[in-house]
N, C-alpha and C positions, 0 to 999 in steps of 0.2 A: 504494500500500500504506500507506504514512505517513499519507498523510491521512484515507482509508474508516477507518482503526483508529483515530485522534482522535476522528473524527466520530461513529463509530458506540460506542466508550469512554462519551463524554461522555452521548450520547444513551440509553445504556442506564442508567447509573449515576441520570441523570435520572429517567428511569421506576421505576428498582427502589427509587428513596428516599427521592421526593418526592411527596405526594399533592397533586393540584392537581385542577382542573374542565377537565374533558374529556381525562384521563387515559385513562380505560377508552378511550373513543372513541381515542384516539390512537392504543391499543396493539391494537386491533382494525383499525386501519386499515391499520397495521403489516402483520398478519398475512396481512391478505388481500393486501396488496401481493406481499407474499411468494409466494405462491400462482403468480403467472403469471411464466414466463422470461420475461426481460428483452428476447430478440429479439423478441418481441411489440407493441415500442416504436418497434422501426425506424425507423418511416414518421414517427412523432410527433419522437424523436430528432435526425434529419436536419433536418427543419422548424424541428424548436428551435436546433438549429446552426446553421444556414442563414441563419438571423434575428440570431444574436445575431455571429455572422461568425467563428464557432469550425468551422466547415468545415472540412475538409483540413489541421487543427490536430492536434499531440499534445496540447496542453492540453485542448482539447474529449472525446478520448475519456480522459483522466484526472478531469475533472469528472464525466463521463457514473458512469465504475467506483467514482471514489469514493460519488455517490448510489445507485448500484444494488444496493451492498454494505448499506446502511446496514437494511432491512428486516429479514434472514433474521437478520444478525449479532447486531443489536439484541436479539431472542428469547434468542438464545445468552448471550452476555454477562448479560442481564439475570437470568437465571437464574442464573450463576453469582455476580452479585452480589447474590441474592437470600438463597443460603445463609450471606452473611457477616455473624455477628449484629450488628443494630443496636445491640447496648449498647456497639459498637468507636467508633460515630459518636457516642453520646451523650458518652459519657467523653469524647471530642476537645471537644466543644462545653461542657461545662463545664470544659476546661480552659483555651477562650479560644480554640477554633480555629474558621475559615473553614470553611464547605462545601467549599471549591477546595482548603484547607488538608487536612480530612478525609479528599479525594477522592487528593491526590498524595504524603500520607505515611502515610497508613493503610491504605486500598481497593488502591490501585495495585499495592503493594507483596505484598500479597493476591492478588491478580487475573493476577501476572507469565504464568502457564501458561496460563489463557485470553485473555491479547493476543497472546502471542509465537502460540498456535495460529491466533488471530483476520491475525494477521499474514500468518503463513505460506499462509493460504486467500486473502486478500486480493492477495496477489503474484500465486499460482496462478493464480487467474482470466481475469486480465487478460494475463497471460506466453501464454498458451496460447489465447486466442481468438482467433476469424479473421472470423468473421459479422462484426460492429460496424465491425470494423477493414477489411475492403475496402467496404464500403459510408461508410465515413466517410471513412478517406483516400483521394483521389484520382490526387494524383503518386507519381512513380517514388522521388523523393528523401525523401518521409515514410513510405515504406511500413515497415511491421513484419517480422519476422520470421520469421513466421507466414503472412504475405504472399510473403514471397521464395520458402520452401521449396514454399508452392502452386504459385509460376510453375514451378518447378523440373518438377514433374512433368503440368499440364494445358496441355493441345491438341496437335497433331501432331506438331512438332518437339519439344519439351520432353520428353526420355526419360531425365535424369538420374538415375534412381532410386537408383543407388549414392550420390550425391552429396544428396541429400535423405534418405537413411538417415543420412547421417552427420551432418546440420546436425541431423536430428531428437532424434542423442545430443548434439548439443553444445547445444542447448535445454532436453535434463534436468539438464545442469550446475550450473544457477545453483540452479536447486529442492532437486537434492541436497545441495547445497552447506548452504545454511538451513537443510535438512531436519537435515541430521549439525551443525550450529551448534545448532541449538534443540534440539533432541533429547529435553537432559535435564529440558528446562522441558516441554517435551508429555508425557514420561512422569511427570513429578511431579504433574501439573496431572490426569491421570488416575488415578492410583494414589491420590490424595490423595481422591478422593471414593470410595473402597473404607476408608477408612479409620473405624475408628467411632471418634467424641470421645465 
């Protein structure tokens, strides 16, 4: 989560406020990446693991989620830092400040209700997938979560059902959790573009 929201922060504010050569290109390439699920990479994935020896690794599928986030996010983010007038960045630069400068006492500060949203989707994705995650981990001792509650209920002996209803509420815990934490930044973050200046 911490790091797809760095990566994919940085990468947007990038786009939304710098014009450079092969901009457009980039943010087209973006879009269409966007376009195909991610389990569509599987095959390609594993091979890329496979090689680099992030196999059977939690690192390997946190690299994986933090690039895979970075497409769809990017659009999002860049839009919202798209509405934030450029005359906030001019004024910082005449008054002596960095882009980096600009980016983390001006924009950021801006921007708090689409990270903490960008956040909170970022956790989601990865908390709750199972695809990636049994095809990438292999042993008993990396397996996820997500992973356990499956064994719980497939093939003939595994009838836990009461016992995988329960793990399946103790999995909404951590989400609701963020969800009632962040709350008031998602509701301002949306109520604030119903707002006319």
């Amino acid at each position: 989560m911490i790091l797809s929201t760095i990566l994919t922060t940085f990468n947007a504010y990038v786009f939304s406020r710098f014009r450079f050569k092969g901009r457009k290109a980039g943010l087209v390439t973006i879009l269409v990446l966007q376009v195909f699920p991610s389990f569509l990479t599987l095959t390609a994935i594993y091979t890329l693991l496979m090689q680099l020896n992030l196999l059977n690794t939690h690192i390997g599928l946190v690299l994986f989620y933090a690039g895979a986030q970075i497409p769809g996010n990017t659009w999002l983010i860049k839009g919202y830092f798209d509405q934030i007038p450029k005359s906030l960045d001019e004024a910082a630069r005449v008054d002596g400040a960095t882009n980096f400068t600009t980016f983390t006492k001006i924009i950021m500060p801006l921007a708090v209700p689409i990270i903490v949203f960008l956040a909170l989707t970022s956790f989601i994705g990865p908390w709750m997938d199972f695809i990636l995650q049994s095809v990438v981990l292999r042993t008993a001792d990396k397996k996820t979560l997500a992973m356990g509650l499956m064994e719980m209920v497939t093939g003939q002996t595994n009838t836990k059902f009461t016992l995988f209803a329960a793990g399946a509420i103790l999995v909404a815990i951590p989400i609701t959790i963020l969800y009632a934490f962040l709350q008031k930044y998602i509701v301002e973050g949306l109520s604030s573009g119903a707002v006319k200046s």
